[in-house]
N, C-alpha and C positions, 0 to 999 in steps of 0.2 A: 368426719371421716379422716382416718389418717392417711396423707397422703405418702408420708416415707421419703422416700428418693424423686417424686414426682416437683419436688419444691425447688430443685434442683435441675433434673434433666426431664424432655420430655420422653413420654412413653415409647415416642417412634423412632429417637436416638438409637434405639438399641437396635435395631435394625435399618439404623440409616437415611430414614425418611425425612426426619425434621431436625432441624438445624437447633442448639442450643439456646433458649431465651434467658435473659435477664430476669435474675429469682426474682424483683417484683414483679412483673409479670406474671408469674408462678402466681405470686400471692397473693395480684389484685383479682387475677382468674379465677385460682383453688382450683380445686378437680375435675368439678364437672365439667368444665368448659375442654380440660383434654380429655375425658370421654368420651366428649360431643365430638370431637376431631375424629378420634378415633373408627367411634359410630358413622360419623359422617362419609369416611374413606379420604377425609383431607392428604395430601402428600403420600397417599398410598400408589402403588402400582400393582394391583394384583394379577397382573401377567407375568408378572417375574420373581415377585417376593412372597411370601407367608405373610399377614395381617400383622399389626402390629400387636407385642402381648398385650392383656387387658392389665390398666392400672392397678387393679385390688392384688391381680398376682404379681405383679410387678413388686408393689408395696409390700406383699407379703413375704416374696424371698431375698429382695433387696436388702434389708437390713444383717438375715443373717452371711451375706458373701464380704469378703473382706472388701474393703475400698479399692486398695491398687489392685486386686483381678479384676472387679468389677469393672475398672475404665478399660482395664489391658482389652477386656471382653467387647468394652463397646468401643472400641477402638481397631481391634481385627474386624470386629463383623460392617465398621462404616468402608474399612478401605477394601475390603471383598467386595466390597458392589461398587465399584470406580469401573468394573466389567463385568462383560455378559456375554453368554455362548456366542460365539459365529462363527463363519464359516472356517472348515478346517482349513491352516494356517495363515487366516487374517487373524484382525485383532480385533476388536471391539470395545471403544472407551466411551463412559458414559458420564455426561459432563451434566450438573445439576443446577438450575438456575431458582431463582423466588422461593416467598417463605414459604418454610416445611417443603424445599426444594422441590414443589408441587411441578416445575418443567422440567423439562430432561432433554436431549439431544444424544446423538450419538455417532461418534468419529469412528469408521471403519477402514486399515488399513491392511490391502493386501498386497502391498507393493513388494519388490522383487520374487515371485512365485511362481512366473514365465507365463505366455500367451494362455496355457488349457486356462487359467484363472475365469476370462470370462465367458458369457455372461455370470457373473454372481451373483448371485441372491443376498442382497443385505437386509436389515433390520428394518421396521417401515420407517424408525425417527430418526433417519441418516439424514445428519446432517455435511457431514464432509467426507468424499472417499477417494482413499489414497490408491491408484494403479500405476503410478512409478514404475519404472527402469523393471516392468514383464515383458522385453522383448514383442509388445507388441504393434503390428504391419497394417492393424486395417481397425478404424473408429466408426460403426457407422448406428441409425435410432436401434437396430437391434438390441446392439452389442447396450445403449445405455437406457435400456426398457426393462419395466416391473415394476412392483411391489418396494417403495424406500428409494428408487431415482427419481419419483417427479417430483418431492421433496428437496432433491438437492441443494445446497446452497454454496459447496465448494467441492470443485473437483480437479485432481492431480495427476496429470497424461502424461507429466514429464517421464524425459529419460527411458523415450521407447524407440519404435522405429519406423512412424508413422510416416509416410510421406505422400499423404493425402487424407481429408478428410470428408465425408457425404455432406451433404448442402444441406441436410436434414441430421444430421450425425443429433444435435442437443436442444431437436424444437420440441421434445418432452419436457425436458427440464424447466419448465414455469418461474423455478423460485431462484437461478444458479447466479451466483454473483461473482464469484472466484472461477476463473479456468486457467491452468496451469501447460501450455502446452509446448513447453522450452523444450529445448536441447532433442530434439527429434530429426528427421530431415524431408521438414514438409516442404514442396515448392512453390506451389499454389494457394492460396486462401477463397475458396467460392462466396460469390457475392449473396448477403444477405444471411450469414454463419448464424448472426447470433440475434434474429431479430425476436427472437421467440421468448428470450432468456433477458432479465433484468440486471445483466456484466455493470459491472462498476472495477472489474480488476481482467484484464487479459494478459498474460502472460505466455508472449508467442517469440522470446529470445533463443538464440541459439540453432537457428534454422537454414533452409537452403530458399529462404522467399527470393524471388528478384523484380517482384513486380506486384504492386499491392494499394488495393481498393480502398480508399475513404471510406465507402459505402460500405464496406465490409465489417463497417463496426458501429452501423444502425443498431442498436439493442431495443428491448421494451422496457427502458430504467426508467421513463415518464419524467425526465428529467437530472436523473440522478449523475454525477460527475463520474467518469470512464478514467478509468489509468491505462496505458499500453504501449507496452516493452516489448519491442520491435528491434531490439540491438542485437547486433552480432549475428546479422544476416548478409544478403549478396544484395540487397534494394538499392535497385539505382534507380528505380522511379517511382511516385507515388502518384496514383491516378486521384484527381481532384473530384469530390463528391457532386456531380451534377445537378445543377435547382430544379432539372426539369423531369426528376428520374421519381419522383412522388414519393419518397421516403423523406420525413423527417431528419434534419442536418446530425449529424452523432456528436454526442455530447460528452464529447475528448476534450478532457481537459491538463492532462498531464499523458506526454508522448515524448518516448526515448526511441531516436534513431540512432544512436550512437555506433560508430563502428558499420558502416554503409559502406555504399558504394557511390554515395548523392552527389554530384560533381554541379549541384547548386540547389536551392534551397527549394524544399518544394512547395508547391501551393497549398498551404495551407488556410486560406481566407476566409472566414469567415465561422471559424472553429471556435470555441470558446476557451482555449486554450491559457493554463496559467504558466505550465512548465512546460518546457520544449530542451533534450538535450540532442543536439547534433555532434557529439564530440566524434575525433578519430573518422572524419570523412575526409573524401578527397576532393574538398569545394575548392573553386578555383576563384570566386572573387563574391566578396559581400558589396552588391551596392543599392543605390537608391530602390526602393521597390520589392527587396528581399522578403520583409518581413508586414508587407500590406496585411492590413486586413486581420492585425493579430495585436491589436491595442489594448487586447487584458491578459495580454502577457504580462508576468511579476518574475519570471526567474529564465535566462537565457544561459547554456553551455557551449562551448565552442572549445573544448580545450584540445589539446592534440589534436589539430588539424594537420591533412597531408596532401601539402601547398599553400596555397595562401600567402601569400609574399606579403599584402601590405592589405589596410582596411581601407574602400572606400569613403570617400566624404558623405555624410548624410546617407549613411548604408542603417542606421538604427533610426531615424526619425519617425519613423509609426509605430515607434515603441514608447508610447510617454508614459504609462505605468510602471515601465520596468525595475525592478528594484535591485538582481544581481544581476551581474552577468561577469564569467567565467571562459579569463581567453587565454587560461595558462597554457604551458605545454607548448608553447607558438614558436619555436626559438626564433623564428625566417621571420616573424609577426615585425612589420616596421609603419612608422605613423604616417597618414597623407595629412596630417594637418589635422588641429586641434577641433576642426567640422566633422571631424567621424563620432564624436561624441554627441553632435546636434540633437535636440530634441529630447535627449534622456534625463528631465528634469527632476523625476522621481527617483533614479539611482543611485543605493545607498553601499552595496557591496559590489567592491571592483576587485579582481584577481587577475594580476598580470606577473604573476612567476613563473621564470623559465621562461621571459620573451623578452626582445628586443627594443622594451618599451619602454626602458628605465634608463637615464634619468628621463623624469617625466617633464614634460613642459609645461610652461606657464602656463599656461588660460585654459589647464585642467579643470582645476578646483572650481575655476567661472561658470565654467560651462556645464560643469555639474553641481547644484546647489545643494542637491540634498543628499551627496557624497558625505557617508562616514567612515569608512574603512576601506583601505587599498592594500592588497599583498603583494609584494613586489619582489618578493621568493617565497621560498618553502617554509623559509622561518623568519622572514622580518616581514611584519605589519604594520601598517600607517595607520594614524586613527587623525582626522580632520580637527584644527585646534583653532578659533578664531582669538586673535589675540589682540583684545582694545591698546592702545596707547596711554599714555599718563593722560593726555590731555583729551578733550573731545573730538571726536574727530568732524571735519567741516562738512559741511553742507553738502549733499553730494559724492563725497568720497566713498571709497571699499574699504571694508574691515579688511588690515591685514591674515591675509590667511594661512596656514600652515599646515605640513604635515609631520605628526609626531611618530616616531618608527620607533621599534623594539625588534631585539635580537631573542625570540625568543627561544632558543639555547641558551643563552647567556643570563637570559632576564635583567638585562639589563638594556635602559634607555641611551638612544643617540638620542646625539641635538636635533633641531627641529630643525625640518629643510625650510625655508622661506621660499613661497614661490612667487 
């Protein structure tokens, strides 16, 4: 049989189905075997598409069309199917996964198109859907019920004018992992939002919250690690998740309060927490007991704080995994003594620019071992340098220790500070 152009591309190329294979491939196969695709319906979609043509005709008028129309040809008709009808003025983009792009998905975006938009009817293999900045006042299971929502896996509220949401608004959506719900003016958050839905990402910045549930971010992730971006709200308090309220602890592991209103650190005990940024609050004192109950922390923010005069002694000491932590922006920031670094034996990036913390004192470097890099502005960085002597050193003594800085404007090295 000759196969023609088959040795080369497959049959369903031409129509978008199958992704190009490696001519031996082709030629350990030969024909039959994309026949048998063919026949089989492999990477077809026959709700959308015409069948793919049959090899013999393929082979038969392949040869006489020139070459460069031929790709021009199969190169409009693959990027004509990147979409597919929907609704009048959304969009519909259709993203292709595995060989002979045999999965499919599909991003439905009707964002800016005003309130009439929902409910909408989207496609059933919605995978993400964008309702952005439509003006709209009221989210409730109606509004995100049908046909292609209990699929969801990401959805986009931002930029509306929400300022409330039903307690059932997304206990459809089974599969949602993404929820988008910034920049609106919700005040409230009801307890138990999202226990329905398998969230690993919440997205609730930019709002008018002032008071907000632990428990409010119970999911059914079975596990799975929670992000949630809570900055650039009015919260001044955060209600602790109760052991006795029979929901599973939430399994938050990275949480931005940044830009609050928290006038001290709230209880977060016993979260599984890695990242935590509090930047831009107006804490009045870090001490002993702040940060209980949060030992797998690895990255702490504190920058732009508004107040904070001085750190407590032993204000980080149940933090021993911690690895950064970020206290630029402090200018009023001044030391109690070289014990406010107690217990940070794992801390490797320290960021003290833009505070009152420089020069640094001696029993820094001691007290943090596993210190490698200090920023002590915006553009000079230390990198930790142990420096042996000629000779051995005795029994008992400290490796002279150092820090090496660079201007990096200048890129060029200072001398090393001895501390």
């Amino acid at each position: 049989m000759n196969c023609g152009i088959l040795s080369i591309f497959s049959p369903c190329l031409a129509s978008g189905f199958v992704a190009p294979l490696p001519v031996s491939m082709y030629a350990a196969s030969g024909c039959w075997e994309l026949e048998n695709l063919q026949e089989e319906g492999i990477g077809m979609r026959k709700s959308y598409w015409e069948p793919c043509p049959s090899p013999h005709r393929l082979s038969s008028w392949a040869p006489t069309m020139p070459w460069p129309l031929l790709l021009l040809l199969l190169l409009a008709v693959s990027r004509a199917q990147t979409t597919r009808p929907c609704f009048p003025g959304c969009q519909c983009e259709v993203e292709t996964f595995g060989l002979f792009d045999s999965f499919s998905l599909t991003r439905v975006d009707c964002s800016g198109l005003g309130p009439h938009i929902v409910p909408v009817p989207i496609p059933l293999d919605t995978a993400h859907l964008d309702l952005s900045s439509n003006r709209l006042e009221m989210v409730n299971e109606s509004v995100l019920a049908g046909p292609g929502y209990t699929t969801l896996a990401g959805l986009d509220l931002s930029h509306n004018l929400l300022t409330s949401i039903s307690p059932t608004a997304f206990s459809r959506l089974r599969y949602l992992e993404s929820l988008d719900l910034s920049h609106n003016g919700l005040t409230a958050l009801p307890a138990e939002s999202f226990t329905s839905s398998p969230l690993s990402d919440v997205n609730l910045s930019h709002n008018w919250l002032r008071e907000v549930s632990v428990s409010a971010f119970t999911t059914h992730s079975q596990g799975r690690a929670l992000h949630v971006d809570l900055s650039h709200n009015l919260i001044h308090r955060l209600v602790p998740h109760p052991r006795s309220a029979g929901l599973p602890m939430p399994t938050i592991q990275s949480l931005n309060l940044s830009w609050n209103q928290l006038h001290a650190v709230p209880n977060l005990r016993d979260l599984p927490l890695r990242y935590l940024s509090l930047d831009g609050n107006p804490l009045a004192v870090l001490g002993p007991g702040a940060f209980a109950g949060l030992a797998g922390l690895t990255h702490l923010s504190l920058a732009s704080l508004q107040g904070l005069p001085e750190l407590a002694p032993y204000g980080f000491q149940e933090l021993p995994g911690l690895q950064v932590l970020d206290l630029s922006g402090n200018p009023k920031l001044n030391w109690a003594g070289a014990d406010v670094f107690s217990g940070l034996g794992s801390l490797q990036e320290l960021d003290l620019s833009d505070t009152n913390l420089v020069p640094l004192p001696e029993a820094l470097l001691l007290r943090l071992p596993a210190l490698q890099s200090i920023s002590v502005s915006q553009d000079v960085r230390c990198r930790r340098v142990v420096r042996e002597g000629a000779y051995p050193r005795r029994p008992g003594s400290s490796p002279k220790v150092t820090l090496h800085c660079v201007d990096t404007r200048e890129s060029a090295a200072k001398g090393p500070n001895i501390l």
